[in-house]
C-alpha positions as CSV (number, residue, x, y, z in Angstrom):
1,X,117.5,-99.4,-149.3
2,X,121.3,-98.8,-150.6
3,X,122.4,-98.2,-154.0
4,X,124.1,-101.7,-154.0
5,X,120.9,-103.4,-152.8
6,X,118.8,-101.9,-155.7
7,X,121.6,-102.6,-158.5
8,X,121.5,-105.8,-157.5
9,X,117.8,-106.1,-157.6
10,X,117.0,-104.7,-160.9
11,X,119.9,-106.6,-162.8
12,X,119.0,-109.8,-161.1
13,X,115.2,-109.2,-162.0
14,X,116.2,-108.6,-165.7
15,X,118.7,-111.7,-165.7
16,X,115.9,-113.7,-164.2
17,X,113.4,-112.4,-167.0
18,X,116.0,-113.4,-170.0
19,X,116.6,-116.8,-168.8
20,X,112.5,-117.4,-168.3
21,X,112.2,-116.4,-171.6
22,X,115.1,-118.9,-173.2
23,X,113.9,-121.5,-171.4
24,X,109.9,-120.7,-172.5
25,X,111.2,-120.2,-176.0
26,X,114.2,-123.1,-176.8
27,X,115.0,-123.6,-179.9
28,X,114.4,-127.3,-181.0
29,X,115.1,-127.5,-184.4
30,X,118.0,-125.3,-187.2
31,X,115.0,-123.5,-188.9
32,X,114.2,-123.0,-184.6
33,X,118.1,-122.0,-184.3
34,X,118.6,-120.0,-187.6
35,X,115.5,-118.1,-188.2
36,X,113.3,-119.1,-185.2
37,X,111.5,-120.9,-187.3
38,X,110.3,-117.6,-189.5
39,X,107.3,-116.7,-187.5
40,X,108.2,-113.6,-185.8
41,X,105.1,-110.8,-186.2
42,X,107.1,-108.0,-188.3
43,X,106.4,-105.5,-185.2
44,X,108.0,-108.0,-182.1
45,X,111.0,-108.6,-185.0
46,X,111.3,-104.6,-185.0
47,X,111.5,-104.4,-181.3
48,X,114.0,-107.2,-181.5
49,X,116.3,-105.7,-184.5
50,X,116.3,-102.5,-182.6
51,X,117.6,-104.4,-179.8
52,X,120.3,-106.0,-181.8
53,X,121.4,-102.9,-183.4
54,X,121.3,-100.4,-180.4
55,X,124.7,-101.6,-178.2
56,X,126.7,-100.7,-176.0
57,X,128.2,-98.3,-178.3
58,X,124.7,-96.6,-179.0
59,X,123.7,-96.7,-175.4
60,X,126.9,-96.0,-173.6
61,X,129.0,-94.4,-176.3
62,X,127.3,-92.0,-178.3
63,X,125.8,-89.6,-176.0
64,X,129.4,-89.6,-175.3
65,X,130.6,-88.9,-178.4
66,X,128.5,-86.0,-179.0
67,X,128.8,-84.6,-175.6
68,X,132.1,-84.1,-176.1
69,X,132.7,-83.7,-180.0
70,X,129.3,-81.5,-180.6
71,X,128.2,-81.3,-183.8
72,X,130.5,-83.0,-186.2
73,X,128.9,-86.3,-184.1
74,X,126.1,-86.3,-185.3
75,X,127.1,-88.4,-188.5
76,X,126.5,-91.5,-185.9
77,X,122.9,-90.2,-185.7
78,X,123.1,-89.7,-189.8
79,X,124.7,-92.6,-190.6
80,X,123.2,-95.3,-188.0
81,X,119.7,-94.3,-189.3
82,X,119.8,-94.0,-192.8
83,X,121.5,-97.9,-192.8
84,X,118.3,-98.9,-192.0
85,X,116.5,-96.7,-194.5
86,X,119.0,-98.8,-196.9
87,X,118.2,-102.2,-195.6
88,X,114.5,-101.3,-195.8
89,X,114.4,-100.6,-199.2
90,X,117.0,-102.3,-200.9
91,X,117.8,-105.3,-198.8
92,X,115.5,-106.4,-196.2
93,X,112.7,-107.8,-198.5
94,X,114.5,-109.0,-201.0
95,X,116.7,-111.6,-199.1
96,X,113.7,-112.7,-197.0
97,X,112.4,-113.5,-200.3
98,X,116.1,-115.5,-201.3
99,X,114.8,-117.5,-198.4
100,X,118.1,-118.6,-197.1
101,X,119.2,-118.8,-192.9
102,X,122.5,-116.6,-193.3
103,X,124.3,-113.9,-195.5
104,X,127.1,-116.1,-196.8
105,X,125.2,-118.6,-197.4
106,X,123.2,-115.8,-200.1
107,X,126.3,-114.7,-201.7
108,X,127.7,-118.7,-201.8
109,X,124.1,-119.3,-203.8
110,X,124.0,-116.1,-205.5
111,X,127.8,-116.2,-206.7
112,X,127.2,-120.4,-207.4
113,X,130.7,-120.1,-205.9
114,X,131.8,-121.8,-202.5
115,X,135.0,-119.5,-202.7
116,X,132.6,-116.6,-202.3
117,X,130.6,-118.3,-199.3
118,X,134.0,-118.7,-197.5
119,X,135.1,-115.1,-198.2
120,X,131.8,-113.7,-197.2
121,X,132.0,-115.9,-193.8
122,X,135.6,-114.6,-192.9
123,X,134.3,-111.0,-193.4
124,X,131.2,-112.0,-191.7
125,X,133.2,-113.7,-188.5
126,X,136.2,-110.5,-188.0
127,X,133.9,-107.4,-188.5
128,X,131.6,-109.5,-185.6
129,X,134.2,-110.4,-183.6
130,X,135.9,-107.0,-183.9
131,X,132.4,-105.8,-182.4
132,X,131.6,-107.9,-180.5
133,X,134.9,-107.8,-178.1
134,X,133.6,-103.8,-177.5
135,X,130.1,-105.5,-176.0
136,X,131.7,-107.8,-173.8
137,X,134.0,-105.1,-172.6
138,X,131.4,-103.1,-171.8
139,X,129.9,-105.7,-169.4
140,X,132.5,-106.2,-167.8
141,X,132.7,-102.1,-166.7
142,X,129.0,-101.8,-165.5
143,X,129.2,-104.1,-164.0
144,X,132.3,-103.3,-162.0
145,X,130.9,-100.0,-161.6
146,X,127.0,-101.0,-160.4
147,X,127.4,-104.8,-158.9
148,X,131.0,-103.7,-157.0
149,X,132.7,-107.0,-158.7
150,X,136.0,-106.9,-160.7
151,X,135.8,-106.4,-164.2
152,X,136.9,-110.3,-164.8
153,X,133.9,-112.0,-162.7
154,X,131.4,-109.4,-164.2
155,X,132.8,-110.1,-167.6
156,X,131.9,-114.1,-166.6
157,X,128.4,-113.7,-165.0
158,X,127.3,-111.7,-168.5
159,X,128.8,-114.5,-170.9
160,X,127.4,-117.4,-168.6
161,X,123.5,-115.1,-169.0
162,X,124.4,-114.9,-172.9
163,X,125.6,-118.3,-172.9
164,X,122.0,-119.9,-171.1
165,X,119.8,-118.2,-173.4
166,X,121.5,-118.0,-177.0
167,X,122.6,-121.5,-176.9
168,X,119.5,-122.6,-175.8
169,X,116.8,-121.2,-177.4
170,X,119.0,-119.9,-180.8
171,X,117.3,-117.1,-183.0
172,X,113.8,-118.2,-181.4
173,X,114.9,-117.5,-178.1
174,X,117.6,-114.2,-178.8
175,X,114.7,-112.9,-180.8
176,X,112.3,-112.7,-177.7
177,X,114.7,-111.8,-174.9
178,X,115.8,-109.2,-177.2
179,X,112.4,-107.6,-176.9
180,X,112.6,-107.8,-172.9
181,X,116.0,-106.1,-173.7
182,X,114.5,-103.7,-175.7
183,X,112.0,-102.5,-173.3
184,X,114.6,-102.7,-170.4
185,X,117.2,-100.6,-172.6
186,X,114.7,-97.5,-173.8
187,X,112.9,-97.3,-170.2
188,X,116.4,-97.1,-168.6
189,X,117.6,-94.4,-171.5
190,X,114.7,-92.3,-171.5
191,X,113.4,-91.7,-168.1
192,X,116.7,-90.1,-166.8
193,X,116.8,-88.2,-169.9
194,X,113.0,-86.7,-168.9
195,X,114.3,-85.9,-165.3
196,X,117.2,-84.0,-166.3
197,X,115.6,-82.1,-169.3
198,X,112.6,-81.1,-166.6
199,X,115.3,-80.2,-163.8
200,X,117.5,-77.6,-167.0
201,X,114.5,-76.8,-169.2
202,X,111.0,-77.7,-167.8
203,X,110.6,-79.5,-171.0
204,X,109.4,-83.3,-170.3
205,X,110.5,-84.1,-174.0
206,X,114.3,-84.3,-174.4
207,X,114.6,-84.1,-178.1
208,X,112.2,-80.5,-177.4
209,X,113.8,-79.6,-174.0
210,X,117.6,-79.6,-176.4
211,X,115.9,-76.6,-178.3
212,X,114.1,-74.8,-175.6
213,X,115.0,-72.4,-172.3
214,X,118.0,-73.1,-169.6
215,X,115.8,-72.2,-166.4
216,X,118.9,-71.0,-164.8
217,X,119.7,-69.1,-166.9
218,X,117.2,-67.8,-169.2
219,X,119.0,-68.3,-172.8
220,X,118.9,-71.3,-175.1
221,X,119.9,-74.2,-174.0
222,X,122.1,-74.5,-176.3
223,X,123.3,-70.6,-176.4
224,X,124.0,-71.4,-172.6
225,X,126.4,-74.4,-173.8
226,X,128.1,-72.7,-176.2
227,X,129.2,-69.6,-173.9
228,X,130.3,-72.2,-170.9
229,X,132.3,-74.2,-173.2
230,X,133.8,-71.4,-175.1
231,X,134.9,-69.8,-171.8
232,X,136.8,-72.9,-170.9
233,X,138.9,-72.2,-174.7
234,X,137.0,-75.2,-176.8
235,X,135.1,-74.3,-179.6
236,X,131.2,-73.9,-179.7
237,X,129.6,-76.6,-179.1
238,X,127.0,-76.3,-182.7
239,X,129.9,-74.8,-184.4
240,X,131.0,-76.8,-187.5
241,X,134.6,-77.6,-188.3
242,X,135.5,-75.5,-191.2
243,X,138.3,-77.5,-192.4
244,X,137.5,-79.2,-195.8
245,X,138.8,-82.0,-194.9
246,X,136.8,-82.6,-191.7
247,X,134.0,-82.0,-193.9
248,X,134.5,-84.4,-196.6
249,X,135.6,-86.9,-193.9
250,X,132.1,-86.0,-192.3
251,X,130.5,-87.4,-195.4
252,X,132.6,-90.4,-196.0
253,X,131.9,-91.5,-192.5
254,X,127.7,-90.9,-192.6
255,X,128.2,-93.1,-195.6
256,X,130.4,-95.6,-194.2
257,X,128.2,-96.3,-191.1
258,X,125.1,-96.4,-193.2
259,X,126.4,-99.1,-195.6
260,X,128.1,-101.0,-192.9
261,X,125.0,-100.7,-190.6
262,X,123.3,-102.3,-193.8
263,X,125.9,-104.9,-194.0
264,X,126.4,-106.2,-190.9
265,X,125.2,-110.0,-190.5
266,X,123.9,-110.1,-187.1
267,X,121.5,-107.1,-188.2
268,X,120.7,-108.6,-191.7
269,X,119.8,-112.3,-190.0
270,X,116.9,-110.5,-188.5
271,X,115.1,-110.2,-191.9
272,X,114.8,-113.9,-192.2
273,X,112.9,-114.8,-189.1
274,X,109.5,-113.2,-190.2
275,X,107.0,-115.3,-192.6
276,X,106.5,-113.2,-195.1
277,X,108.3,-110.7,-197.6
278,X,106.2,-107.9,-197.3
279,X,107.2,-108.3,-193.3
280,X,110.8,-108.0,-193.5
281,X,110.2,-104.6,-195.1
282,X,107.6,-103.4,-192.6
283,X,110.0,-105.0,-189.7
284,X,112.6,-102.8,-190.8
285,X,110.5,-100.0,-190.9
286,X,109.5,-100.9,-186.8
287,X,112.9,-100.9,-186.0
288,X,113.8,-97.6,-187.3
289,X,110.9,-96.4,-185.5
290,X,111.9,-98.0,-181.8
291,X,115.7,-96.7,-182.5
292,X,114.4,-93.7,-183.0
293,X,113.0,-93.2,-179.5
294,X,116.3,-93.5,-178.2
295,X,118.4,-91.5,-181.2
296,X,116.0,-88.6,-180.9
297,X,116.9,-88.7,-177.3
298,X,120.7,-89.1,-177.5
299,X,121.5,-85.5,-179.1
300,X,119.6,-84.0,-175.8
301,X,121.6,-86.6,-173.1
302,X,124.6,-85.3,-174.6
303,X,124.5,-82.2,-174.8
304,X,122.5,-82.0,-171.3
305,X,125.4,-84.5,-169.5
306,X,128.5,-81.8,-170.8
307,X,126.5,-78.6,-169.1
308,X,125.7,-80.7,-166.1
309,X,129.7,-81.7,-165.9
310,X,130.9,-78.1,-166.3
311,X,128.4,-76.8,-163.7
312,X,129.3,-79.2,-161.8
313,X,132.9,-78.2,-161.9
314,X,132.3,-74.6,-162.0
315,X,129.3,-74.5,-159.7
316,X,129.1,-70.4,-159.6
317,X,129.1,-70.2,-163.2
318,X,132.7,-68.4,-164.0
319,X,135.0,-70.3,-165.5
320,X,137.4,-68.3,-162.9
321,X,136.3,-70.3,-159.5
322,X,136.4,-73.9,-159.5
323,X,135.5,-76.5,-157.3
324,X,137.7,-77.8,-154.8
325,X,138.8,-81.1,-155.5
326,X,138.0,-82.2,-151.6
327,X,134.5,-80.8,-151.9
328,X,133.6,-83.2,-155.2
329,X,130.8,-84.9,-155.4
330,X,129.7,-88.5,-154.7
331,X,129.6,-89.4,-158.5
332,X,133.0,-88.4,-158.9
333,X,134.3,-90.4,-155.9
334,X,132.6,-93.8,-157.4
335,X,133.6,-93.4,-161.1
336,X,137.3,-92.5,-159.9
337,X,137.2,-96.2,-158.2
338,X,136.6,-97.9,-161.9
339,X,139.6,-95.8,-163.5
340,X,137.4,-94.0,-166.0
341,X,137.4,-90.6,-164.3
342,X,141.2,-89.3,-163.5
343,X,141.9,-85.8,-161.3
344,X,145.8,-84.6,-161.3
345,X,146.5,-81.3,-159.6
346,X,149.3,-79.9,-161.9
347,X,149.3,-76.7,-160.0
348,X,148.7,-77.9,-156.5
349,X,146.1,-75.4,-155.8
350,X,143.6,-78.3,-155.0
351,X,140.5,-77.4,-157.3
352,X,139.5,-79.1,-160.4
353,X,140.5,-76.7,-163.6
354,X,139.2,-78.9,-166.8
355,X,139.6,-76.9,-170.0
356,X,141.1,-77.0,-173.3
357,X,144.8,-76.9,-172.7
358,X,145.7,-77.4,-176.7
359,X,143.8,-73.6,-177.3
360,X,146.3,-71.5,-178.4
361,X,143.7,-68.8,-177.7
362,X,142.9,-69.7,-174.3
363,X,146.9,-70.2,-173.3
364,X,147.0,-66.6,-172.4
365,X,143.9,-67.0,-170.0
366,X,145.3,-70.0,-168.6
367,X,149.0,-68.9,-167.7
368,X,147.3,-65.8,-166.2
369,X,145.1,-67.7,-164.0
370,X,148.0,-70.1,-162.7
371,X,146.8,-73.4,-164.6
372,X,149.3,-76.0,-165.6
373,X,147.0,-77.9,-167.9
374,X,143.6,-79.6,-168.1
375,X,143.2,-81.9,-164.4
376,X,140.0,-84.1,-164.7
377,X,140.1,-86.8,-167.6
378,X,136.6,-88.2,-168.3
379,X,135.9,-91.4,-170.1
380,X,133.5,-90.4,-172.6
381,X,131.6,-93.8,-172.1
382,X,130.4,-92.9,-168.6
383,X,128.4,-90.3,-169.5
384,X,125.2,-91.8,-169.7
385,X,125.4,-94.0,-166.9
386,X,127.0,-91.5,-165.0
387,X,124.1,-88.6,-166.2
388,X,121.2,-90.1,-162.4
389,X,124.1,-89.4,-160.2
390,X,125.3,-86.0,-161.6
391,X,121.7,-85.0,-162.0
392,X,121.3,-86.2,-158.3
393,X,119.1,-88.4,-159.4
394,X,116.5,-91.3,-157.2
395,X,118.7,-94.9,-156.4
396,X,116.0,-96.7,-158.6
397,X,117.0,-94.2,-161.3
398,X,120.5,-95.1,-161.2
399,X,119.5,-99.0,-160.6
400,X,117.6,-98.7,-164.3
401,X,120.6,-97.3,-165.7
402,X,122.6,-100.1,-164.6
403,X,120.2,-102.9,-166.3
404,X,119.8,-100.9,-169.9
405,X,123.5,-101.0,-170.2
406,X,123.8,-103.9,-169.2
407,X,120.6,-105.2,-171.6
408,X,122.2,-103.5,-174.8
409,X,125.2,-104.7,-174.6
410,X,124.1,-108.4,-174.1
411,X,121.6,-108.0,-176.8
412,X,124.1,-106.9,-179.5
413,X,126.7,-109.8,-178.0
414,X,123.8,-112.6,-178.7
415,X,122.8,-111.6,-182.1
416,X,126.4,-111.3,-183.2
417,X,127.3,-114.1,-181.7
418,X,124.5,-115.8,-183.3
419,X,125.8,-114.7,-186.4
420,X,129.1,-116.2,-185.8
421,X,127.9,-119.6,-184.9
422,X,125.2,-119.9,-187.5
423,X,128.4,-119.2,-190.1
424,X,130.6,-121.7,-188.7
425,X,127.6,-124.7,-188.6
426,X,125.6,-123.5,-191.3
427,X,127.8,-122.4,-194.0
428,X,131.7,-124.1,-193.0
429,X,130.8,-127.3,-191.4
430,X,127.5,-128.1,-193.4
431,X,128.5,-125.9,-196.2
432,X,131.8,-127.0,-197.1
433,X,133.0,-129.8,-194.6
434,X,129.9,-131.5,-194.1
435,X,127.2,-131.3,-196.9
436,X,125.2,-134.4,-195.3
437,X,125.2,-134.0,-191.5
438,X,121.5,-134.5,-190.1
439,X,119.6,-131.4,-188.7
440,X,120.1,-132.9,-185.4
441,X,123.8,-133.2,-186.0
442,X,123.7,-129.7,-187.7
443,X,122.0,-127.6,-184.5
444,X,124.6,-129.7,-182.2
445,X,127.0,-128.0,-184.2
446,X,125.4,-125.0,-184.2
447,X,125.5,-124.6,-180.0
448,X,128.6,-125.9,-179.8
449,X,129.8,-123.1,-182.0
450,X,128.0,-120.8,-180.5
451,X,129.4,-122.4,-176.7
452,X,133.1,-121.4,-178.1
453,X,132.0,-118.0,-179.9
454,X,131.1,-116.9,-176.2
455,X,134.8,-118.3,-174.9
456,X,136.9,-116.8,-177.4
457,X,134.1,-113.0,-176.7
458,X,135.1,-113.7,-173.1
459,X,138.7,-113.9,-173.6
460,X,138.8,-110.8,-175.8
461,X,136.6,-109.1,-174.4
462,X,139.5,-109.8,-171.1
463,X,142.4,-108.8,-172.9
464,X,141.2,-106.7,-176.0
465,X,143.5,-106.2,-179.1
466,X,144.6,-103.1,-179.7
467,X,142.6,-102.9,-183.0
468,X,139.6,-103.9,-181.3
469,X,139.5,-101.9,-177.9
470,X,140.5,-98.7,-180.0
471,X,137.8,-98.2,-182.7
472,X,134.7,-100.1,-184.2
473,X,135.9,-98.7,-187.7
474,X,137.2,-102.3,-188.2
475,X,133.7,-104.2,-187.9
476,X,131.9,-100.7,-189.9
477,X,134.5,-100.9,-192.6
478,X,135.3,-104.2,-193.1
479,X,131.1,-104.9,-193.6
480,X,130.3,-101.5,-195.3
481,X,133.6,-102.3,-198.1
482,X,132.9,-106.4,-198.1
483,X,129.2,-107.4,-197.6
484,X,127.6,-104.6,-198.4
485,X,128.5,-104.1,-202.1
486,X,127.9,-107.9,-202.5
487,X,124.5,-107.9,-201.6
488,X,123.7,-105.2,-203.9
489,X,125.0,-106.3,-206.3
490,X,123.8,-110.0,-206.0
491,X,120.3,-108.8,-205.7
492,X,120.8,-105.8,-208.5
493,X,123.1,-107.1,-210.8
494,X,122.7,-109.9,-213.2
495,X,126.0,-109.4,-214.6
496,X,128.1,-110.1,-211.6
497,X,129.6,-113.2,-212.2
498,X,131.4,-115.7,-209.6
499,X,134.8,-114.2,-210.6
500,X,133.8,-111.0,-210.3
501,X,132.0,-110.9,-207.0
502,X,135.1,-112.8,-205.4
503,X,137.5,-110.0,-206.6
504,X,135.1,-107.3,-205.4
505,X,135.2,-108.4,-202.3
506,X,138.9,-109.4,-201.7
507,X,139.5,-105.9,-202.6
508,X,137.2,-104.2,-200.5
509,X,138.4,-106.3,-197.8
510,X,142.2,-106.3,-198.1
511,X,142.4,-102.4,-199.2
512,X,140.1,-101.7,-196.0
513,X,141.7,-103.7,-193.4
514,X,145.3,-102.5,-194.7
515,X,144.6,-98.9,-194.5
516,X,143.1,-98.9,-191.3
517,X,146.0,-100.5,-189.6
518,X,148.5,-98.6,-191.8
519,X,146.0,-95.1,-190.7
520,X,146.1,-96.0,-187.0
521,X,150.1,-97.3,-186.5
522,X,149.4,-100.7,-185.9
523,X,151.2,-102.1,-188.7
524,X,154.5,-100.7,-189.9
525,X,157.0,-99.6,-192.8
526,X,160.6,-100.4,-192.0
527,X,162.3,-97.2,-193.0
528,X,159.0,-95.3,-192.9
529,X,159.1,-92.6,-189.9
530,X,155.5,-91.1,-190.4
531,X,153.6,-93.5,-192.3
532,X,150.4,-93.1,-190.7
533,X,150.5,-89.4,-191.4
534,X,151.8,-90.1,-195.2
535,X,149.0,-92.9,-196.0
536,X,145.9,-90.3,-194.6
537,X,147.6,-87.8,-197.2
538,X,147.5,-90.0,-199.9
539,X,144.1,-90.3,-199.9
540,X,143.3,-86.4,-199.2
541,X,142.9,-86.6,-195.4
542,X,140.2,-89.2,-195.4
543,X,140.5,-91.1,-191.8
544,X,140.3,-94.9,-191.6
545,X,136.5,-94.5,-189.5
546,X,135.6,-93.3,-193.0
547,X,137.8,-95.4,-195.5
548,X,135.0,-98.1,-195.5
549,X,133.3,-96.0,-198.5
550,X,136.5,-95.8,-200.8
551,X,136.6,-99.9,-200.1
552,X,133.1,-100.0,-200.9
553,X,133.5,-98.0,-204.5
554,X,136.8,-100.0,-205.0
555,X,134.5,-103.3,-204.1
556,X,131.8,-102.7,-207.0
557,X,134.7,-101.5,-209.1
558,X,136.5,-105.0,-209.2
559,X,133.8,-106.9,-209.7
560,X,132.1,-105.1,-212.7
561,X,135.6,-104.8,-214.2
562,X,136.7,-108.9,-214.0
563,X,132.9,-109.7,-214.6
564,X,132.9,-108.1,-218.0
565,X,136.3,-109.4,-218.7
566,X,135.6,-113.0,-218.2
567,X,132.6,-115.3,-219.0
568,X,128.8,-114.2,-218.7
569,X,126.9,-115.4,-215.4
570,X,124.8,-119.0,-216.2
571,X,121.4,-117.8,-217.0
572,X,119.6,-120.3,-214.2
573,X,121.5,-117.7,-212.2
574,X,119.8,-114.7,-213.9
575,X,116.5,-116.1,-213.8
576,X,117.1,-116.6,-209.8
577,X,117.8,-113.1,-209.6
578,X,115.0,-112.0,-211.9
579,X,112.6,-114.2,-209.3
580,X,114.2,-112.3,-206.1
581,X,113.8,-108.8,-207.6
582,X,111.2,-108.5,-209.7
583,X,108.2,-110.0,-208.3
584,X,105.7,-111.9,-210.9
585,X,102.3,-111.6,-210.3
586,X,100.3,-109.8,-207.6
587,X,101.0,-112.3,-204.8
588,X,104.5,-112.5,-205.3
589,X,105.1,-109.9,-202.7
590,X,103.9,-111.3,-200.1
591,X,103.9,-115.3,-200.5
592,X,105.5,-117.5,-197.9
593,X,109.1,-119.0,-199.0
């Protein structure tokens, strides 16, 4: 059977399963649509959350990311698992116990402020939009890559899957297809992962395989790494940057992702489909256990991916010989088709030279050996679904691939688009427009919203901002500096006040957003030549993925400052945080709300 033929049959066999499952599981009522009607077992809610959480960008792009950066990347690891660590013990429970459908519709309550439910659903809607936009992209390239279709009717054929079953069957019905995702997404990550760490090290466990023996050549694993890419003029790939700043900014950013991770809504709406408190603590404890089967694993697919590349390229081991650019191998050929993989003989001696052309070290080497500069561009997101093929791989390998890319980025794309709609019904139209619509009138609303959530995703996801197509430091910043701090301090605080909480978060919001486009060029000074440059310097260095933590201090700043200058919070509004956080009695824990 052909690799097209096998593609087609394991994507259409998980499409097939998501849709059985919306249909088996339609929602038919808001607490249905919202919350699935909060009887999700805390375990099938873990598999589900980890599903949410684990996108495109943890699938695709992260392997990626620390193939090619080494070290310093692991802050994603860092930082994407200790936001659930956060949400476990400092969220999660508590806010099941609040007993609401959505986050603004907490800090709305909470705040006994509808200025703060609006602010907290425009925060809510652009850091999931912002994300969301990288999902649907993603789509769009597997399946130009796997299914041989432009990127535009791919693009359609995942928002009209996404469409069927979130508008349909709501929470209820994401929740469970999420959990067919789930099991699609880690069997596709993981069993190429095993073949490749058998085929380097003998080891059948990644995560152990990183640490242990290249068969080839008898050293570490990753002792053999760091001599091939070293001999190509980058640096080692376990070496840590020495510049302070890169280390500071290292920090910043592990703390940015972990409080944005615990901020973002479409993760946090999760916690409010299981029955009890004491579950939405133990689901979040599930989920950091099924993410970890793939994070463990990422760190060895990375790292296993950039020797495979290099010996690929260099297949006699000498940086000195490369391959000929004629003699390439299949992979190549079909990644250069989707524009993600890029060959340009500078020196017209028809092999592939890929090394770091910015070493100062390495120019000597280079100008000796005749190289005009670095040839083969690789797109740093095609690592992992690249990895079957340069590993030579079976077709049903590659075919599995193909449906866990696909299966993480539609499960991200329908809980944040769940997010979206249940703001716009739940807390605009029946929050502030609407107080008295009927719940059938309300969940209309709420798949109608969610019908245009997928248009507008499609759109973008066709013809991506600049913002949004470059980093995902918008969505982590903009949640990590806005949402994050009001939570905690909602739940924590009984002297946040209205006032306060609404300053907090306008200026966690407006100092976040502005920096990052002032950081990254998109917005401009007139008379300014270098602003990007002068703004990072301002702030000692720190870079806009990681400026989410100063928004976040400036956040709680605010509002203690205007709550203690202005009047005291009402004390039915104390006593309702006294009832969410400290429980009273022993059943408190764990009784149904």
């Amino acid at each position: 059977m052909d690799q097209y033929t096998l593609n087609l049959l394991f994507v259409g066999a998980t499409f097939a399963l998501y849709i059985g499952i919306a249909v088996w599981a339609r929602a038919g009522s808001t607490s249905e649509f919202y919350a699935a009607g909060r009887g999700v077992h805390p375990v099938t809610n873990g598999m589900a959350t980890a599903a949410d959480w684990m996108s495109a960008a943890s699938f695709i792009s992260m392997a990626g990311l620390i193939a090619f950066g080494g070290y310093i990347n692991s802050s994603f690891l860092m930082g994407w698992t200790g936001g659930y660590v956060l949400l476990a013990l400092l969220l999660a429970p508590y806010l099941r116990k609040f007993g609401k459908f959505t986050v603004p519709e907490f800090i709305g309550d909470r705040f006994y402020s509808p200025t703060a439910r609006i602010i907290a659903v425009i925060c809510l809607i652009v850091a999931s939009v912002t994300y969301v936009i990288g999902q649907m992209t993603g789509v769009g390239v597997a399946f130009s890559r796997f299914l041989e279709v432009n990127n535009t009717l791919g693009l359609m054929i995942g928002a009209g899957v996404v469409f069927f079953y979130a508008v349909l069957g709501g929470m209820k019905g994401v929740t469970y297809t999420q959990v067919a995702q789930y099991c699609v997404l880690i069997t596709a990550y993981t069993i190429p992962a095993i073949f490749i760490s058998l085929q380097l090290t003998g080891n059948p466990i990644p995560a152990l395989g990183l640490f242990g023996d290249h068969v080839e050549s008898g050293t570490a694993l990753l002792t053999r790494l760091d001599q091939v890419v070293t001999e190509l003029g980058f640096k080692e790939y376990t070496a840590q940057n020495g510049d302070p700043s890169s280390v500071i900014n290292m920090v910043l950013f592990t703390f940015s992702l972990m409080i944005g991770t615990a901020g973002l809504p479409h993760v946090i709406i999760r916690f409010f489909t299981v029955p009890k408190v004491s579950d939405a603590r133990w689901s979040a404890g599930w989920a950091l256990v099924f993410i970890a089967l793939l994070y463990l694993t990422a760190p060895a697919v990375g790292a296993m991916a950039r020797l495979n590349i290099i010996d690929t390229i260099y297949p006699k081991g000498t940086s000195q010989e490369s391959l000929a650019y004629e003699a390439r191998p299949d992979w190549m050929k079909n990644w250069e088709v989707t524009g993600l993989l890029k060959f340009e003989d500078k020196n017209g001696d028809g092999r592939i030279q890929m090394y770091n052309d910015k070493s100062k070290s390495f120019a000597a080497t280079a100008e000796e050996r005749g190289w005009k500069g670095s040839e083969l561009k690789v797109n740093r997101d095609i690592l992992v679904l690249a990895n079957p093929e340069i590993a030579s791989l079976p077709g049903w390998v590659i075919a599995l691939v193909a449906a866990g890319g696909l299966a993480a980025a539609l499960s991200t794309a329908a809980g944040l688009l769940l997010a979206i709609s249940s703001a716009v019904s739940h807390d605009l139209i029946k929050g502030s427009i609407n107080p008295n619509i009927s719940e059938k009138g309300e969940l209309l609303a709420a798949r109608i919203s969610m019908a245009v959530a997928i248009a507008v995703a499609t759109y973008l996801g066709l013809n991506p901002p600049g913002f949004a197509a470059q980093t995902v430091a918008l969505a982590f910043g903009i949640a990590a500096a806005s949402i994050f701090p009001a939570l905690m301090m909602g739940i924590f605080s009984k002297r946040i006040n209205n006032k306060g909480a609404v300053a907090g978060m306008l200026t966690g919001l407006i100092f976040t957003l502005v920096y990052i486009f002032l950081h990254k060029g998109w917005l401009f000074i007139p008379g300014t030549a270098s602003f990007p440059d002068t703004i990072a310097g301002s702030l000692f260095g720190i870079k806009s993925t990681a400026i989410g933590s100063i928004g976040a201090i400036l956040n709680f700043a605010a509002a203690y400052l205007v709550s203690t200058m202005t009047e005291d919070t009402p004390d039915e509004i104390k006593e309702l945080v006294e009832s969410v956080r400290i429980p009273k009695g022993a059943g408190a824990a764990t009784a149904e709300h």
